[in-house]
C-alpha positions as CSV (number, residue, x, y, z in Angstrom):
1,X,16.4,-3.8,19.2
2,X,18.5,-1.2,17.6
3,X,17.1,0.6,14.4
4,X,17.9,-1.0,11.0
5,X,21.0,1.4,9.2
6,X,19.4,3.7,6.7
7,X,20.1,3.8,3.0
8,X,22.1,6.4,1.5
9,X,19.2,7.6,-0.8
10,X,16.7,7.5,2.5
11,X,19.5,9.5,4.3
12,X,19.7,12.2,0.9
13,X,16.3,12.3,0.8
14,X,15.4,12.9,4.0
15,X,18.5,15.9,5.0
16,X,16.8,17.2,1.3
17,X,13.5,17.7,3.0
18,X,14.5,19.1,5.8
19,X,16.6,22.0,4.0
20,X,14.5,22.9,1.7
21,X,11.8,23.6,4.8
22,X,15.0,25.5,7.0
23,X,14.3,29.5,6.8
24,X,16.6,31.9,6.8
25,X,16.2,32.9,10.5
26,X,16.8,29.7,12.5
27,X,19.2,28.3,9.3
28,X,21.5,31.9,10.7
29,X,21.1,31.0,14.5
30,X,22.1,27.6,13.7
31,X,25.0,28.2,11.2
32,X,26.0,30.7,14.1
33,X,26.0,28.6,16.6
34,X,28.2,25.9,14.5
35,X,30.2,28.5,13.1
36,X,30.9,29.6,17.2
37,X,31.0,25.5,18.0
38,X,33.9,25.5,15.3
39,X,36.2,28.6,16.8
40,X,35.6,26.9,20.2
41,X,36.8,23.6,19.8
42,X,38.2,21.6,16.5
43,X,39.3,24.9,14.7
44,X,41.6,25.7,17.2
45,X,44.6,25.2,14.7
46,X,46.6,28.5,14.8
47,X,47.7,27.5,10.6
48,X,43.9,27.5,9.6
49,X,41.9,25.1,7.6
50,X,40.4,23.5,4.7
51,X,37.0,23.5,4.0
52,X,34.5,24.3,1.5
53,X,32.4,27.1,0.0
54,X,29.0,26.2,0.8
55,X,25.9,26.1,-1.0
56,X,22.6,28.1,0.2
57,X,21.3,25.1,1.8
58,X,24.4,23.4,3.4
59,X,25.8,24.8,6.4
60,X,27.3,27.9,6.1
61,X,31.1,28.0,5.8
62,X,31.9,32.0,4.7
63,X,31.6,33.6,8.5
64,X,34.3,30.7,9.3
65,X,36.2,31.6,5.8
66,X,35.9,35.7,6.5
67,X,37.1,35.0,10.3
68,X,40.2,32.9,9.7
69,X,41.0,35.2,7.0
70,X,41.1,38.2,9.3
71,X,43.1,36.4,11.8
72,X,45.9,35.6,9.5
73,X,45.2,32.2,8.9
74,X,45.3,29.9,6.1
75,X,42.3,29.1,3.9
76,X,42.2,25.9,1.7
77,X,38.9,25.1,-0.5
78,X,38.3,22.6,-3.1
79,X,39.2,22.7,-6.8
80,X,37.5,19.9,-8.6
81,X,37.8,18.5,-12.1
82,X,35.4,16.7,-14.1
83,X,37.6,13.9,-14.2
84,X,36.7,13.1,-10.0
85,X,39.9,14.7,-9.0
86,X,39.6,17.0,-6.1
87,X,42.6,19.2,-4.5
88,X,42.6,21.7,-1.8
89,X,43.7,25.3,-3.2
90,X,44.9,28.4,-1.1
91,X,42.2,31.1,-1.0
92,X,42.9,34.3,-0.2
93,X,40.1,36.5,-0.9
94,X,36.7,36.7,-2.6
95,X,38.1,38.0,-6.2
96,X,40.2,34.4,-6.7
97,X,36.7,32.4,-7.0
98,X,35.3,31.0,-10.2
99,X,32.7,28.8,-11.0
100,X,34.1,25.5,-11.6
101,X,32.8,22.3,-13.3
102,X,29.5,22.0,-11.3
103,X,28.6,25.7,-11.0
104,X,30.3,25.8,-7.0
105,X,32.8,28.4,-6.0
106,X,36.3,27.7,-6.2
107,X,39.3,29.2,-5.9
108,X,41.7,29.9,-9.0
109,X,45.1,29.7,-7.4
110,X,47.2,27.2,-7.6
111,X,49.4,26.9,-4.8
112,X,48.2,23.8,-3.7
113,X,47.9,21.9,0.4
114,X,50.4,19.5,1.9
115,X,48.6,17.2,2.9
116,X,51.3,16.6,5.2
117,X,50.0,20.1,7.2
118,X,47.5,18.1,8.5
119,X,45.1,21.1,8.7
120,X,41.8,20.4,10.3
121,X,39.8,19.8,6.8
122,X,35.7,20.7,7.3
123,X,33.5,18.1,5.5
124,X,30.2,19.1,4.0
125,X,27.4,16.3,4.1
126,X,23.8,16.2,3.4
127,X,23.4,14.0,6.3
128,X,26.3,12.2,9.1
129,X,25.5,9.3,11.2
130,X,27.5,8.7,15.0
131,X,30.2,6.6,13.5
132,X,31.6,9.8,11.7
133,X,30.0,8.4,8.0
134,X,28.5,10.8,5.7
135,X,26.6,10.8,2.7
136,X,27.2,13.6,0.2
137,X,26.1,14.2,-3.2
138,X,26.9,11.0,-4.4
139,X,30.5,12.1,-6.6
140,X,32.8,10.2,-4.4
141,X,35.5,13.7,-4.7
142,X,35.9,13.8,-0.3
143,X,35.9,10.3,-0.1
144,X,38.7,10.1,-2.5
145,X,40.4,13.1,-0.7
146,X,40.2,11.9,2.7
147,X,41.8,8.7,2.4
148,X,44.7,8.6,4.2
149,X,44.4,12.1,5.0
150,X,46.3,13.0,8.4
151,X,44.3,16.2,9.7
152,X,41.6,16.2,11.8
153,X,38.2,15.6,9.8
154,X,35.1,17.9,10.9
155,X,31.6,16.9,9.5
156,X,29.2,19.8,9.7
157,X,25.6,18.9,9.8
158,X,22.2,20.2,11.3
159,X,21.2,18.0,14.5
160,X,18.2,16.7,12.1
161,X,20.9,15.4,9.7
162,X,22.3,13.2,12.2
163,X,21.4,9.9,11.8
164,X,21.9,7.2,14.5
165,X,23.3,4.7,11.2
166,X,23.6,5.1,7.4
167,X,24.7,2.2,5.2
168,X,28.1,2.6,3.8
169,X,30.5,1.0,1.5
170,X,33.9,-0.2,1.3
171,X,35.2,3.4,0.3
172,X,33.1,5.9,2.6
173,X,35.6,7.7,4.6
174,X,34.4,9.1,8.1
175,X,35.3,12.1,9.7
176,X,36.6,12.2,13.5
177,X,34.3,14.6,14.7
178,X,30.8,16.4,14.2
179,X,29.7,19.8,14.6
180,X,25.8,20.5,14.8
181,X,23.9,23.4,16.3
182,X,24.0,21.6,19.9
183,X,27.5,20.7,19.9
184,X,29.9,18.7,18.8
185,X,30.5,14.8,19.1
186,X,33.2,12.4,18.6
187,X,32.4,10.1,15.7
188,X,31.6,6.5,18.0
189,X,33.8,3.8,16.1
């Protein structure tokens, strides 16, 4: 019998828990090792990528950010407004970041992504299930964003995050693929 699809407040819940107990030793290993997954697989993209500025608890973006960076590469990260708009901004370097409208990072530039680039765009999550769903903080900004988006869509998660099904509505958008500590999986549709 296969397992009843968990709510989205069960799924927040639950990836919450399990944070808050991470400690910094294995979280590092494990960001490392999805950092390393990342490099080795979906961020092959010789332009860059879009992602985000993570959060203590979320998986760690800035080794990804500081290694594209020294390679050349393009760096996009969100810019939101209060009104739920969301747009991904050029970074360039750790003095164009501000705080913006819910105390995160972001960048203050303005030169703006094509979408049309079709850069790989990394997806933060507090938990993913195998169909490529997510279930974020509960704003709607990268379910918005991703809609119609052409690039390739990475969901970074810890493996405990993973959920075999969340419930989702009409507007969830998935991602294509997901990164966790022990590998990376194509979302099953």
């Amino acid at each position: 019998m296969a397992e009843k699809a968990v709510s989205k407040k069960e799924a927040r819940e639950r990836a919450r828990s399990y944070r808050q107990g991470l400690r910094p030793g294995p979280k590092n290993k494990m960001d490392t090792a999805i950092a390393r997954g990342f490099f080795e697989g979906a961020g092959g993209d010789e332009r860059g990528a879009a992602l985000y500025y993570s959060l203590p608890q979320e998986v760690d973006t800035r080794r990804i950010m500081r290694r594209l960076l020294a390679e050349g590469k393009r760096v996009y990260l969100p810019q939101t407004s209060p009104a739920g708009k969301m747009r991904m901004v050029r970074f360039e370097g750790s003095r164009q970041l501000a705080k913006g409208p819910y105390g995160i990072l972001e960048p203050t530039g303005s030169t703006v992504l094509d979408k049309r680039m079709a850069l790989p765009i990394l997806v933060p999550g507090l938990a993913f299930d195998r169909r490529g769903h997510r279930v974020g903080y509960g704003g709607g900004y990268y379910d918005r964003y991703l809609k119609n988006y052409p690039g390739l869509k990475v969901g970074l998660c810890y493996e405990a995050c993973l959920l075999d099904e969340i419930e989702v509505d009409p507007w969830d958008q998935p991602v294509d693929i997901l990164l966790t500590e022990r590998g990376e999986y194509a979302a099953k549709r």
